[in-house]
N, C-alpha and C positions, 0 to 999 in steps of 0.2 A: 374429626375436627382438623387433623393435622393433615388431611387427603385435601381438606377443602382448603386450606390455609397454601398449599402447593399451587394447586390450580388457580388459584386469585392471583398468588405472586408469580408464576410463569404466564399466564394469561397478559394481565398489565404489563409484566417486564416487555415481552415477545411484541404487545402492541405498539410500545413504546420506542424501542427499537427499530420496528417497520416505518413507525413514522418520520423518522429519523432517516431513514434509509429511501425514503421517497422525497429527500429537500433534494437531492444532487441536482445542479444544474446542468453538468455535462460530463461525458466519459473522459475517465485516463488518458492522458496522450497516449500513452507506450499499450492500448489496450487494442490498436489496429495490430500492431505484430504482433501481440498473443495468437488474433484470431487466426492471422497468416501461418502462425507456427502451428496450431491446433487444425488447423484445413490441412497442411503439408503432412502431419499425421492423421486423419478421419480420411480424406478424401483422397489421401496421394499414401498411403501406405508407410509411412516412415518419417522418422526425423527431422528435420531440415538442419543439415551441418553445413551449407556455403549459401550466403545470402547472394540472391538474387535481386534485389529490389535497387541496385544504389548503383550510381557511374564513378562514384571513388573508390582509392584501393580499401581491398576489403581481408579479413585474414578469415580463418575457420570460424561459423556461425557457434557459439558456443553459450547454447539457450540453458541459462539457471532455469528458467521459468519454463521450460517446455510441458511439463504438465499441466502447471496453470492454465494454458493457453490450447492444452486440449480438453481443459472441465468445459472454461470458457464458451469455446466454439462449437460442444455436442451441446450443451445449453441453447445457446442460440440455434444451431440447425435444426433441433427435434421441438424445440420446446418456444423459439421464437424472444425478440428482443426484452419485450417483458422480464422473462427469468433470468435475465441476468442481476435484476434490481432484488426478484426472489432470489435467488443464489445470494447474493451480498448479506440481504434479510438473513438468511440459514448462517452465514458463517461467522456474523457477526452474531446472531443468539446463540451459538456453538458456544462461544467464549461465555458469554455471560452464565450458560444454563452450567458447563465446566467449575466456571467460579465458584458459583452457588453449590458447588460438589463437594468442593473444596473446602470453603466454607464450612457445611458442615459435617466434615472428617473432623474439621479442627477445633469445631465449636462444640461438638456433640451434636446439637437438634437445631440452635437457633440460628438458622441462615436466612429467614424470610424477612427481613425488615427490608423494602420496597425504599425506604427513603434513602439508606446507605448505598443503593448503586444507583439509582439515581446521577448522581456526581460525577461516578467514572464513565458511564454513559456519556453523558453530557463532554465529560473532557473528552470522550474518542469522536466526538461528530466532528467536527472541524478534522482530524485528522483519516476517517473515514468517508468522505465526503464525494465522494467520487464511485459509482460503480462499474466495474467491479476490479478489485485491485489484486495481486499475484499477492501481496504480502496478507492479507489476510489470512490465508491457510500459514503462514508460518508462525503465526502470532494464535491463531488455534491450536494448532499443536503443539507452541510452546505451552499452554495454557493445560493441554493432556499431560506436557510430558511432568507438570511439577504437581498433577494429581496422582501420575506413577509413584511419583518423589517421595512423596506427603505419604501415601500409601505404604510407602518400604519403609518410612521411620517409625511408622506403629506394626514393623515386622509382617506386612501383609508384600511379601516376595514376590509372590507370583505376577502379576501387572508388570516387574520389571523384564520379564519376555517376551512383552511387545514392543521394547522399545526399541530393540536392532530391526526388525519390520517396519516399524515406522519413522527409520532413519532411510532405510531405503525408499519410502515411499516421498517423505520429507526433501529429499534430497534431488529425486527428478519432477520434484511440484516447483518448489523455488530453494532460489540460494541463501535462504535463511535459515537453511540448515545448521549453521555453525551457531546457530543461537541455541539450540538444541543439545548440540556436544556441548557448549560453554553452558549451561545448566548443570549436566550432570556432573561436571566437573567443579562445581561451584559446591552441589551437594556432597561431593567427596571431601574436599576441607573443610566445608563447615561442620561436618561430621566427627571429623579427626581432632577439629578444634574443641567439638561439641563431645570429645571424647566419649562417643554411640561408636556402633557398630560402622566402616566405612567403605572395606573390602566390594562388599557388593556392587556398590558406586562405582568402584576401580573397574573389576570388572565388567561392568555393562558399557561402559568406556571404551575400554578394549575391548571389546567386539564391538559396538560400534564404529570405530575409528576404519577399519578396512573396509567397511561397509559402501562406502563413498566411490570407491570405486566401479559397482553397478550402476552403473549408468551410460548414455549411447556414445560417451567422445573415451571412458577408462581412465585413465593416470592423469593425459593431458587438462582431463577437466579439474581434476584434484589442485593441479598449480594455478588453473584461472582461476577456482571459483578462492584460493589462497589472496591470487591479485584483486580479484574484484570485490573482496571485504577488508580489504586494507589499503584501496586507494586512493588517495583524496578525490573529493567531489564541489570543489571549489565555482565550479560554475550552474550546480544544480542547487534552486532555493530550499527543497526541503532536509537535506544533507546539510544547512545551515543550523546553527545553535539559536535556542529558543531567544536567545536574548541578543541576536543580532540585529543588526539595523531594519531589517524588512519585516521580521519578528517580533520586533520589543513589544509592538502597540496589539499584535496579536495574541488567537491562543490562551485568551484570561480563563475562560473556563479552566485547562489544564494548568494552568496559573495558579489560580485561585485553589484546584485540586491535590497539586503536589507541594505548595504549603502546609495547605490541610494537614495531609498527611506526614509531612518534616515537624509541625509543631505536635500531632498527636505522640509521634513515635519519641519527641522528645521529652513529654510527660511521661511517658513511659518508662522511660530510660532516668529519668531523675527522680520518678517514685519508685522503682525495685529496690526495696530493702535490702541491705545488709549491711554485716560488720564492718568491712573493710573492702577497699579498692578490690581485692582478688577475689574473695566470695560474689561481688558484684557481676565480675567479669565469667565468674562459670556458671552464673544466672542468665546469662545472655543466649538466648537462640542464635548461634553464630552463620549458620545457613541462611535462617532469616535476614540479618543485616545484610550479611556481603551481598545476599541478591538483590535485596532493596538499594542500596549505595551504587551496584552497578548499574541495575536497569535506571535511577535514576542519573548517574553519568551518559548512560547513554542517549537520555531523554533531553536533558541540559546540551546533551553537543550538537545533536542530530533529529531536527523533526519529525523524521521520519521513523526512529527506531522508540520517539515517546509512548505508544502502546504496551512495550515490555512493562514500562515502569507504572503504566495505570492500572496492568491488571494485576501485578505482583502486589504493589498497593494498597488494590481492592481485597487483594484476599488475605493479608498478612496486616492490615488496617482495620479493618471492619471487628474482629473480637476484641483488636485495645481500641477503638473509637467506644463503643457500646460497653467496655470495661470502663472507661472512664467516666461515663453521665451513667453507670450503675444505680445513682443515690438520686440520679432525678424522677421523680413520680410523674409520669404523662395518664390524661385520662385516657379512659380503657376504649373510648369513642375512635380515638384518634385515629386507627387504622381503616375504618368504616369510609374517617371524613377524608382520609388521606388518598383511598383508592376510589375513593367516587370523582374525586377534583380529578386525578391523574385521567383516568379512564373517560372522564368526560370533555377536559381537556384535548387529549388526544383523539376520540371521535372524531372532535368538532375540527381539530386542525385538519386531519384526511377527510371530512365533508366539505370544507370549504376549498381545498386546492386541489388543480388540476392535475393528476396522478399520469405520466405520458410518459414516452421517451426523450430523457432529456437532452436539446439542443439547443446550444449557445453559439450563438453566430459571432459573437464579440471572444468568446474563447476559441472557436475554431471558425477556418476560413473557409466556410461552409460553402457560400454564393462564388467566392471565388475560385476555390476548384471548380465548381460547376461550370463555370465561364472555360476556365481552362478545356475541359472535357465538350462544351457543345460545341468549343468552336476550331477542338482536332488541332490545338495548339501543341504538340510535339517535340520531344526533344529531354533535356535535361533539366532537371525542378531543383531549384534553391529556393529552399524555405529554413527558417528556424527549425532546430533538431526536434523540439516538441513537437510541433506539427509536421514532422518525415512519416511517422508511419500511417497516419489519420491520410496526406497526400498520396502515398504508395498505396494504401488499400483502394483509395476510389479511382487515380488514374495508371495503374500499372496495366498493362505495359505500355503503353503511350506515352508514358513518364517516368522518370529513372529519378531516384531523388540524391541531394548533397549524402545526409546523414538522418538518423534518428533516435527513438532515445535509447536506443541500443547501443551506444556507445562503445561501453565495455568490453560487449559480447560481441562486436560484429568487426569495430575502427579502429585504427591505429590513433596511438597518441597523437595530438598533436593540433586535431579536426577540430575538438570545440574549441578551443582558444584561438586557432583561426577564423574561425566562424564568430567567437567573439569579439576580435577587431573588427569584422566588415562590420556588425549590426551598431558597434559603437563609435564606429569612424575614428577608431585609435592609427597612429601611423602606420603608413604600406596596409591598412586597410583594403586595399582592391587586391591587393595579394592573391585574394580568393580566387578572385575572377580572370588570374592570369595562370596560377596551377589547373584549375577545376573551371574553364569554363561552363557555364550556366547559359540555356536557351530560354528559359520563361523565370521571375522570380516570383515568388509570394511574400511579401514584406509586411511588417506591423507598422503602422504610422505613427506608433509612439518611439517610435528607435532613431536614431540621430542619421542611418543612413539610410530612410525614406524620403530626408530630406536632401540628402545628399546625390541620391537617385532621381530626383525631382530635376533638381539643377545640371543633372549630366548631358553630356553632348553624344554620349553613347546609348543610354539608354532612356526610354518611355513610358511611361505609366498607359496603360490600356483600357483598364478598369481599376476604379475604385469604391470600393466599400466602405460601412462604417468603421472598421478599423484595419483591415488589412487594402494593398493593390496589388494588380500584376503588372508587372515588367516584361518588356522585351524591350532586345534592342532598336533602336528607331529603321535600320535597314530591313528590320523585319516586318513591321508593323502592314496590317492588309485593313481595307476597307469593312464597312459592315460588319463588323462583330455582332455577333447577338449576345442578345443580355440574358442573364439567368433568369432565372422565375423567384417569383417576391413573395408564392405560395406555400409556407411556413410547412404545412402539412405535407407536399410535394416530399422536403427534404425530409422530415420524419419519416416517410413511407420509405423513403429509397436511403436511408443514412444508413447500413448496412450491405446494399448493394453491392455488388464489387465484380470486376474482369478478370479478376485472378482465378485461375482454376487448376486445377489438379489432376492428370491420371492417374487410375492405380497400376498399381507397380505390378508385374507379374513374375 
């Protein structure tokens, strides 16, 4: 019975999730330089430490994600663009099928109620929404390493010797490694507080901690990858707080979910009996709060890091949710009528939609590079950073681009906040175009300097799209241009293409 109760609820869960994973409308900006990193190692033998892609100054290429970006792109060349949507599918039921592990270590047996993740599902789509993203494997293997965790607090030790291996391996996938070390670190005081055993935490720490150093740049990468999780991100939206201006009206699902779970935890916390304030206080799982309290700090400041807190949540939520409606009697039908909706539900949605690769011509300036590319338009490419790598993958070499969203890893301070005057026509706006001349630009027509480029006496629009044009200068402009193709399928077949190639090394 309990074999069959398994496969219903990973069957459903697994379905569920896929269909979830087949809304995207279109890939990652930042997921062209993955694959450029993962080609520079598959096909070119080695690393990429100095970007090649861009005509501004550039410093040592210092890829967090360089593993990502070689799962990535042996995906795509063995197995084709498809699996990359399966890839996301796996890594994202990794966590959940993890949770459910979790679950129940901590429950005993009852991990299969299908309605409680439900929720945290639902809060990761909007946040997952994109295939396939570098931070997913860090958010899986956060999600391992607090079943090591969970494992060493009912003195099951041994698990905790894979965690220096999977720090190294953590740590050349992405740079959300430090989420990793701040876990275990998190289990050591709450241990000390929880006055359990804590030692062991210390040490897996320390060895871990030198561990960082395996990787292709050494020591130097240890001070970036320090800089690049502690530096403001002011001009990227998902680095914004859930409850900023472009956020407030978004995100209700996780809205609605981390409520949820602040008012569960808070019945909790105001039904543990005891005598007095200090019996209260050594009744408290103190490992458990600090992680919940941080991961949802993190989730409140940073959209991007709100996955921490939905699945620590999920798994330290779901025994007091179910502890609290203890006394409510459901009929015994319910999981019948529960998993027949869900399962038929979710059919019906993947029979009625187009399952493809998805391309968004309004997200990316699809037709436009093409324009650029047929008609051997040459030179230097100013486009918005998002769209740098997505241009460099299809016109390189032919085109060199401003920047991308490599930021961190590739540019000098300085770039986006220049790049954000030009696009907002804030003062010495043309700044850009007197450091960093630009030969062709690509611009969004919702930005205040498409219209500023409109009215210039320097430069011309050439082509325009529904949401993006291109610019050159008017001294440049040549007759006859040819126009893209309006054959939807055309760019799905070839959106992947690319002139970039690689020798291998000998």
């Amino acid at each position: 019975m309990d074999m069959w109760k398994s496969i219903v609820f990973y069957g459903t869960l697994l379905l569920l999730i896929f269909a979830i994973c087949t809304n995207a409308s279109y890939y990652d900006f930042d997921l062209w330089a993955r694959l450029i990193a993962g080609m520079g190692v598959i096909d070119g033998g080695g690393v990429l430490k100095a970007d090649f892609l861009s005509y501004t100054p550039v410093h040592t290429w210092y890829d967090h994600e360089w593993g990502s970006g070689v799962v990535f792109y042996a995906f795509l060349k063995y197995f084709g663009p498809y699996s990359l949507i399966i890839l996301q599918w796996l890594l994202y039921s990794g966590i959940f099928f993890v949770i459910s592990k979790i679950i129940k270590l901590r429950t005993g047996s009852n991990a299969y109620n299908i309605i409680f993740y439900i929720f945290p599902i639902i809060a990761l789509a909007e946040n997952f929404n994109n295939p396939v993203r570098c931070h997913l494997f860090s958010f899986l293997l956060f999600t391992i390493f607090i079943y090591i965790l969970e494992l060493a607090r009912k003195n099951i030790n041994k698990p905790l010797f894979l965690i220096p291996p999977l720090i190294i391996l953590w740590n050349n996938l992405h740079g959300g490694v430090v989420s990793g070390l701040g876990l275990i670190f998190i289990y050591f005081v709450g241990e000390i507080l929880n006055k359990k055993t804590f030692k062991k935490y210390l040490i897996t720490l320390l060895t871990s901690i030198p561990l960082l150093l395996i990787n292709p740049w050494g020591y130097d990468y240890i001070k970036f990858l320090l800089m690049a999780n502690t530096m403001p991100r002011p001009d990227v939206a998902e680095w914004w707080g859930i409850f900023s201006k472009i956020h407030m009206f978004r995100l209700i699902p996780f809205k609605l979910f981390m409520f949820a779970i602040i008012a569960i935890e808070s019945v909790k916390l105001v039904r543990t009996k005891a005598a007095n304030i200090s019996e209260w206080y050594n009744k408290l799982d103190k490992s458990k709060y600090i992680l919940l309290l941080t991961t949802l700090y993190l989730a409140v400041t940073k959209v991007k890091l709100l996955p921490f807190f939905v699945i620590t949540a999920t798994i330290f939520g779901y025994e007091d949710f179910y502890n609290l409606i203890s006394n409510v009697k459901l009929p015994a039908w319910k999981n019948k009528v529960l998993y027949t909706v869900l399962i038929t539900m979710t059919l019906f949605s993947l029979c009625v939609k187009n399952i493809s690769i998805p391309l968004n011509m309004e997200a990316y300036p699809v037709k436009e590079v093409e324009f650029v590319k047929i008609n051997n338009i040459k030179g230097k490419l100013l486009t918005n950073f998002g769209l740098g790598s997505y241009a460099a993958y299809k016109l390189y070499p032919n085109n060199l681009i401003f920047m991308d969203g490599r930021y961190e890893e590739v540019y000098y301070e300085g770039m986006v906040p220049l790049l954000k005057k030009f696009y907002l026509v804030l003062p010495y706006w043309q700044e850009i175009l007197d450091k960093y001349p630009p030969d062709v630009m690509i611009i969004e027509n919702d930005y205040p300097v498409y219209d500023a480029l409109k009215k210039s006496k320097t430069w011309t629009s050439i082509y325009e799209g529904k949401r993006f044009g291109v610019f050159v200068e008017k001294e440049n402009v040549r007759k006859n241009y040819k126009k893209p193709s309006d054959d939807t399928k055309y760019y799905k077949d070839t959106l992947f293409g690319t002139d970039i190639k690689f020798k291998k090394r000998v």
